[in-house]
C-alpha positions as CSV (number, residue, x, y, z in Angstrom):
1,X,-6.4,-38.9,49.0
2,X,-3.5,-37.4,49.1
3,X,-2.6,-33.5,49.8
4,X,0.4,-30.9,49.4
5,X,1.3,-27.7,50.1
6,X,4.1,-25.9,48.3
7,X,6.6,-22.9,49.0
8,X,6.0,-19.3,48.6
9,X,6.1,-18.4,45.3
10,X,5.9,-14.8,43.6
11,X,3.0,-13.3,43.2
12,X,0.8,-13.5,40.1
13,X,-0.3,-10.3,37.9
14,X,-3.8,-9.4,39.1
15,X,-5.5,-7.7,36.5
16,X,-6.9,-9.7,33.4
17,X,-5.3,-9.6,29.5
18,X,-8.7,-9.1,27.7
19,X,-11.2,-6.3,28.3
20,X,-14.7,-7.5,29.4
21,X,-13.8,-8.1,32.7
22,X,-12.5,-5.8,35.4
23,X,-12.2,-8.7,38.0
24,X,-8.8,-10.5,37.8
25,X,-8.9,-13.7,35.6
26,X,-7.6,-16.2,38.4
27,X,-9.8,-16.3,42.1
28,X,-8.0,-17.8,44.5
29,X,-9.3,-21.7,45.0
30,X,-8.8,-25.5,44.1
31,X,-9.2,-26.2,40.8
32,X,-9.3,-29.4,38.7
33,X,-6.7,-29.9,36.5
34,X,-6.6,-33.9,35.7
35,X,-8.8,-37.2,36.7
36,X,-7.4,-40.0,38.6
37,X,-7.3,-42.4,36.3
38,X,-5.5,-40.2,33.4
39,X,-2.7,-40.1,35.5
40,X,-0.8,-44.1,35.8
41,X,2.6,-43.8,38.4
42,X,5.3,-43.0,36.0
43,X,2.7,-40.7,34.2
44,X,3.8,-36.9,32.5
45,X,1.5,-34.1,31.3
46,X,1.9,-30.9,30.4
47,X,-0.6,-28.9,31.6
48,X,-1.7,-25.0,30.6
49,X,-3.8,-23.1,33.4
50,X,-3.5,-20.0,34.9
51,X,-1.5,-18.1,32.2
52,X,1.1,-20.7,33.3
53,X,2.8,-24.1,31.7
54,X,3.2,-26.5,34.7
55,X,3.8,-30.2,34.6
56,X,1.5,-32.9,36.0
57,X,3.5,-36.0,37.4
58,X,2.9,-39.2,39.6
59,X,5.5,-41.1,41.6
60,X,5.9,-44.6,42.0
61,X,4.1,-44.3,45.0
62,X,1.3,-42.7,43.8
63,X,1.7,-39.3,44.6
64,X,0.7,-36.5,42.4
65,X,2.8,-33.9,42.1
66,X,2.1,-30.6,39.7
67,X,5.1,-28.2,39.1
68,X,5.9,-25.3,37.0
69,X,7.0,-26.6,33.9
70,X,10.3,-24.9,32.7
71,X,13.8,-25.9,34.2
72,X,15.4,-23.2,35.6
73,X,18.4,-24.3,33.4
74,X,17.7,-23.8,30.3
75,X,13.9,-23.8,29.8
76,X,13.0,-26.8,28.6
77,X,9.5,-27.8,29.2
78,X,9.1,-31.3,31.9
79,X,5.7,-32.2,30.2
80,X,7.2,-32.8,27.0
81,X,9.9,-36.1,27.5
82,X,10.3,-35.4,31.9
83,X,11.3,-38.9,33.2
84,X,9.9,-40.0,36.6
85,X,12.5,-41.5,38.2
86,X,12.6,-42.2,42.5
87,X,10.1,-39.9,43.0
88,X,11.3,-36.9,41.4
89,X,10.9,-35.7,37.4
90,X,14.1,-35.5,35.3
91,X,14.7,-33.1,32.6
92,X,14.6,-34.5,29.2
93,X,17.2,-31.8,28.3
94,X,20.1,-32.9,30.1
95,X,18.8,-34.4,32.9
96,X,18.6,-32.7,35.9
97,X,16.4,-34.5,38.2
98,X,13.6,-32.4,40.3
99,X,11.7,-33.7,43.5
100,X,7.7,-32.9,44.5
101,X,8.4,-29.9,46.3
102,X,10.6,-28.5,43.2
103,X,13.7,-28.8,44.7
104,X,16.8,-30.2,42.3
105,X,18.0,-33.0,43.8
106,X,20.8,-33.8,41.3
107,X,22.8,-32.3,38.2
108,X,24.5,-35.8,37.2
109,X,27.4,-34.1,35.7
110,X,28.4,-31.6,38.5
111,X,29.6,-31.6,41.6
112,X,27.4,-28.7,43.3
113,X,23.5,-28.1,42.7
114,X,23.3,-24.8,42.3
115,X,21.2,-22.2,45.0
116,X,18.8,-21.4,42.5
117,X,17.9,-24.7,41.3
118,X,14.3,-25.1,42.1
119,X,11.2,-25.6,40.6
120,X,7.9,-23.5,42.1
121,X,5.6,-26.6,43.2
122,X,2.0,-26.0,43.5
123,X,-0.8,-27.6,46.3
124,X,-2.5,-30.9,45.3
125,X,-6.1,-32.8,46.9
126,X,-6.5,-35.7,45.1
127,X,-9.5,-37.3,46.2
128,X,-13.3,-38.1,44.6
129,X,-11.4,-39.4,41.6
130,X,-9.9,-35.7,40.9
131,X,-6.5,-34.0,40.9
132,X,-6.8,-30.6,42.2
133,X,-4.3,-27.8,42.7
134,X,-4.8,-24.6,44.8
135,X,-4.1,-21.0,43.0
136,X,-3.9,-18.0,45.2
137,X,-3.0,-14.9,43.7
138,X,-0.5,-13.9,46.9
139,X,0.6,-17.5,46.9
140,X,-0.9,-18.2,50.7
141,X,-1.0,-21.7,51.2
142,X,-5.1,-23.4,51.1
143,X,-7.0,-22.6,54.4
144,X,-9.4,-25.6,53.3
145,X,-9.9,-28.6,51.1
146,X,-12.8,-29.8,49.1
147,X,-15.1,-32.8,50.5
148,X,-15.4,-36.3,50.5
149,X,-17.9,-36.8,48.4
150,X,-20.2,-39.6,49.7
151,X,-21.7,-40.9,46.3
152,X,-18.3,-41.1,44.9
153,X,-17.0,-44.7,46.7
154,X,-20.8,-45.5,46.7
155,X,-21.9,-49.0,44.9
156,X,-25.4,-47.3,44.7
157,X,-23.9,-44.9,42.2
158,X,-23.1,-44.8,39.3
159,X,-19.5,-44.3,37.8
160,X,-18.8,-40.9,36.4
161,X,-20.0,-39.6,33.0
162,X,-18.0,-36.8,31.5
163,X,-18.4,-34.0,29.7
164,X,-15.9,-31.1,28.8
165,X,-15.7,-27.9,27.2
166,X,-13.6,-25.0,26.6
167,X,-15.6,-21.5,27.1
168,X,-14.7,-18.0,26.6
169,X,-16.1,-16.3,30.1
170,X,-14.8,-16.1,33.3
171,X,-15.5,-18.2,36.6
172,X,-17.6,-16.0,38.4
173,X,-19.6,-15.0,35.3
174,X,-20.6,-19.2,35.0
175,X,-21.2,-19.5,39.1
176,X,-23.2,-16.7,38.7
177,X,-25.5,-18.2,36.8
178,X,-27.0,-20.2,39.6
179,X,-28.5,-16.9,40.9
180,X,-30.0,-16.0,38.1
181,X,-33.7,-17.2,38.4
182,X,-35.1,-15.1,35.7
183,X,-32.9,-16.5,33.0
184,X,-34.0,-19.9,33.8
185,X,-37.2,-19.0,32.4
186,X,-36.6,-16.9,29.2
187,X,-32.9,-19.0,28.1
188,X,-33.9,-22.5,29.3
189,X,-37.8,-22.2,28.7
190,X,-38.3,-23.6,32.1
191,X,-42.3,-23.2,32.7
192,X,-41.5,-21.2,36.2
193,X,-38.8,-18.9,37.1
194,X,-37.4,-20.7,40.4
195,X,-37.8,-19.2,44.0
196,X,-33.9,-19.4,44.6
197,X,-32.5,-19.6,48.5
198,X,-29.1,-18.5,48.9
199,X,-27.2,-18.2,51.8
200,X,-23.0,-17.6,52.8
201,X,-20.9,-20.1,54.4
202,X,-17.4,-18.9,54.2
203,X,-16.1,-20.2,51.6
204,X,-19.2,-21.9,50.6
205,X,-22.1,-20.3,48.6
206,X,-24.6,-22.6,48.7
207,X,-28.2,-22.6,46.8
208,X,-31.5,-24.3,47.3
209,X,-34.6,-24.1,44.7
210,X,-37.3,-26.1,44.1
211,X,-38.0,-27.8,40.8
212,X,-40.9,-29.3,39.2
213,X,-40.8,-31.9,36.8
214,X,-43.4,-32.5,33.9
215,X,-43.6,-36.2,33.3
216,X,-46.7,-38.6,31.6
217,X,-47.6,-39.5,35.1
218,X,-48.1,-35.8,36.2
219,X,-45.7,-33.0,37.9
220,X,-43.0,-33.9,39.9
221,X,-41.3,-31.8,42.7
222,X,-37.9,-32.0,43.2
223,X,-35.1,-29.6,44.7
224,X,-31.7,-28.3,43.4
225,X,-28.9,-28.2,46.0
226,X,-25.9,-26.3,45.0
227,X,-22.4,-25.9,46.9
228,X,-20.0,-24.4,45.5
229,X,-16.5,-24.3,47.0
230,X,-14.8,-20.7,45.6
231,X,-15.2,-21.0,41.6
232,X,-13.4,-23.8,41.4
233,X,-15.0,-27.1,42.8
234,X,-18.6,-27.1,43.0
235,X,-21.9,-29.9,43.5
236,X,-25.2,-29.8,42.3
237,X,-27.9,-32.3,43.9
238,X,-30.8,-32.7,42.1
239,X,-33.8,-34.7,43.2
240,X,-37.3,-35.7,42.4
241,X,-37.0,-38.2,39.1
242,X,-34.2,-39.7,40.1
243,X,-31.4,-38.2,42.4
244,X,-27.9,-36.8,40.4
245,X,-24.6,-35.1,41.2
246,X,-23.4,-33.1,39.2
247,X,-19.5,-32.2,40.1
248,X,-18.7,-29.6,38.3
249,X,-15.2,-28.0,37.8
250,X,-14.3,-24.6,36.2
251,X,-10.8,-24.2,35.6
252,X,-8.9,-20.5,34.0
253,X,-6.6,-21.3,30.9
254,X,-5.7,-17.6,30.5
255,X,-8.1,-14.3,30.8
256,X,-10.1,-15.2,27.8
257,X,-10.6,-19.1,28.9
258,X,-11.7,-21.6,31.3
259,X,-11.7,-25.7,30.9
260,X,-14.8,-26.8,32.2
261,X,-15.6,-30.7,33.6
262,X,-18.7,-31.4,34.1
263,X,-19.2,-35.7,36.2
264,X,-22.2,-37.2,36.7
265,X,-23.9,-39.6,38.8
266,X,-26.6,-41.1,39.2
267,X,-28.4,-42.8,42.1
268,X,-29.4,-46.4,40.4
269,X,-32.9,-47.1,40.1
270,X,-34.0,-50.8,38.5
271,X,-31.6,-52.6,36.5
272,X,-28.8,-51.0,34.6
273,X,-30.7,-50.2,31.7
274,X,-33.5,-47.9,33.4
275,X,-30.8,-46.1,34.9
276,X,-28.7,-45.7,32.0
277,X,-31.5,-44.1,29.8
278,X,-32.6,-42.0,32.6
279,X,-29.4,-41.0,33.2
280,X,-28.5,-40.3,29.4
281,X,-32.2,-38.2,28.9
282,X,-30.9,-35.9,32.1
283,X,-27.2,-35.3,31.3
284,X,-28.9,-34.5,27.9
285,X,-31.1,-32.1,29.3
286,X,-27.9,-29.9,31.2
287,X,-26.0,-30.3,28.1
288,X,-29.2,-28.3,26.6
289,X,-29.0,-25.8,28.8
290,X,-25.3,-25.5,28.8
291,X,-25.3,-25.0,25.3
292,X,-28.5,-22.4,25.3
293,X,-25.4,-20.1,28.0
294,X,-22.1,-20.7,26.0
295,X,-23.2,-18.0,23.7
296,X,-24.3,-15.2,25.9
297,X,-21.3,-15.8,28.1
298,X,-18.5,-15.5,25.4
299,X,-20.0,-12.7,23.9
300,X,-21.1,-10.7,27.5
301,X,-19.3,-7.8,29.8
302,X,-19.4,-8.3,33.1
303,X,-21.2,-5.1,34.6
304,X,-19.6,-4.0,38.0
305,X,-22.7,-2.0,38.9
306,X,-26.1,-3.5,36.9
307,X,-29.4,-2.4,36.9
308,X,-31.0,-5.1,38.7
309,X,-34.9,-5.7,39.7
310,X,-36.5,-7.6,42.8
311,X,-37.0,-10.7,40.6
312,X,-33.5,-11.3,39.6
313,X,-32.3,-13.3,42.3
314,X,-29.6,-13.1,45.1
315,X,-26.7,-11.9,43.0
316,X,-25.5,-9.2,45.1
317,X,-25.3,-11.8,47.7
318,X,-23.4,-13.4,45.6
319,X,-21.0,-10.8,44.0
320,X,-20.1,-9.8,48.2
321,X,-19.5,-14.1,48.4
322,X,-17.4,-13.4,45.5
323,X,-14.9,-10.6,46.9
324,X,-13.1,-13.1,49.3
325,X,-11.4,-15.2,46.7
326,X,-9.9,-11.7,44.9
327,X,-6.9,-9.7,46.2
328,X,-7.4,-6.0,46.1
329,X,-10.9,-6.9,44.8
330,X,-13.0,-4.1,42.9
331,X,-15.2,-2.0,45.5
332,X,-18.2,-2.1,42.8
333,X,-17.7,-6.1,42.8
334,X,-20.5,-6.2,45.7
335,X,-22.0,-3.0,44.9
336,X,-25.1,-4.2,43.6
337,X,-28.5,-4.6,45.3
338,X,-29.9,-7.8,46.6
């Protein structure tokens, strides 16, 4: 695990590009932006989140480091040819050689560095096999971090399976979706809208609701535990068949886009192959459902004051959750009724 904080750095623009949402298109946060394993010492990505093109490196000591991507030189971009090199990045371009924190530590042809030479560095948590930075749209350094995650060094869990997509919608409109009990019934065709529990925790919105499962052998209850850490890092526990965790990570490309991780495990039941198919039949099940929201949320607005009913669930609960991760957040974000 490995965390660090970065410089103040200008503020971002706060008000989204596109036109269906009045919120801005980056919450403040710690969002996933690589796995563990993608990223070898020595490793260079380019990365695109946050309206911005940053570069992903690791040192020879293992370190992550994320950066903003152009040198202050003469623009060119570190993801595409950067060298790591004693724990710094050097410019393919000509080779003026950056540390973790951004600053340039050497021009190899000249004898002063000059003031300006710096790269804005960004926050990385690296830990339950993720690389995470923090975005805050004043630039404040993270107040928190995401957990440890006990299943994740557990040999009674699986690895991770993966799945990924890009989606047109907005972080809060996907987190949002937890809340919604009626859709459950009439997009997902479960049998029962759920009796959702939702309470604050600072940072934390968490989510209880009972399940029941249909199997041969007769109905199955089961829970759904969800935490979610601001928009960007949340877990999902679900139990009765077998117990899952769902980590799920909602990253903003630009206003239109967000890159979206879903990693599972599984608790193992039997020998491999009982878990596997188990496994496989559930992740298939969420991809269902996934798929059954991707086209109502690219094609939605987001309404700042909705008509709600008393069966819709805790969304004002969670829109007034929602208001802390915005600067200068819309009044009519937590306007609407419980």
């Amino acid at each position: 695990m490995t965390l660090a904080t970065a410089p103040g750095r200008a503020p971002l623009p706060g008000a989204p590009d596109g036109h269906r949402f009045e919120i801005p298109p980056y919450p403040n946060g710690w969002f996933q932006v690589a796995y563990s394993d993608e990223l070898a010492p020595g490793d260079v990505r380019p990365l695109s989140y946050f309206g911005t093109e940053l570069v992903l490196f690791r040192d020879e000591r293992g370190e992550a480091h994320v950066l903003d991507a152009y040198c202050p030189h003469l623009g060119a971009h570190l993801g595409y040819g950067g060298i790591v090199e004693d724990g710094c990045i050097r410019c393919p371009f000509h080779a003026w050689r950056f540390d973790g924190d951004g600053a340039c530590i050497e021009v190899p042809y000249a004898q002063k560095i000059p003031p300006l030479a710096r790269l804005d560095a960004w926050p990385v948590f690296e830990a339950n096999g993720l690389v995470m930075v923090y975005h805050h749209m004043d630039r404040q350094p993270p107040a928190w971090t995401p957990p440890l995650l006990p299943e994740y060094a557990s040999e009674a869990w699986t690895d991770y399976t993966r799945r990924r997509w890009k989606i047109r919608t907005h972080n809060q409109e996907m987190a949002e979706n937890g809340v919604d009990s009626a859709h459950f019934k009439y997009v997902h065709g479960t049998p029962e809208q759920p009796q959702t529990r939702a309470e604050i925790d600072g940072h934390i919105f968490r989510v209880r609701s009972p399940v029941q499962y249909s199997t041969p052998q007769g109905a199955i209850e089961g829970q759904i535990a969800s935490d979610s850490y601001a928009f960007g890092f949340s877990t999902v526990r679900f139990t009765g068949i077998v117990e899952t965790l769902l980590v799920s990570s909602v990253t903003p490309i630009d206003g239109e886009y967000v890159d979206v991780r879903f990693s599972f495990k599984t608790k193992k039941v039997g020998d491999d192959a009982i878990t596997s198919n188990v496994a496989a039949a559930f992740i298939a099940e969420i991809e269902r459902q996934l798929g059954q929201d991707i086209p109502i949320w690219e094609h939605k607005t987001m309404k700042m004051r909705p008509v709600l009913c008393d069966g819709d669930g805790p969304i004002g609960l969670f829109r007034r959750w929602a208001k802390q991760f915005y600067i200068a957040a819309p009044a009519d974000l937590a306007s609407a009724p419980e």
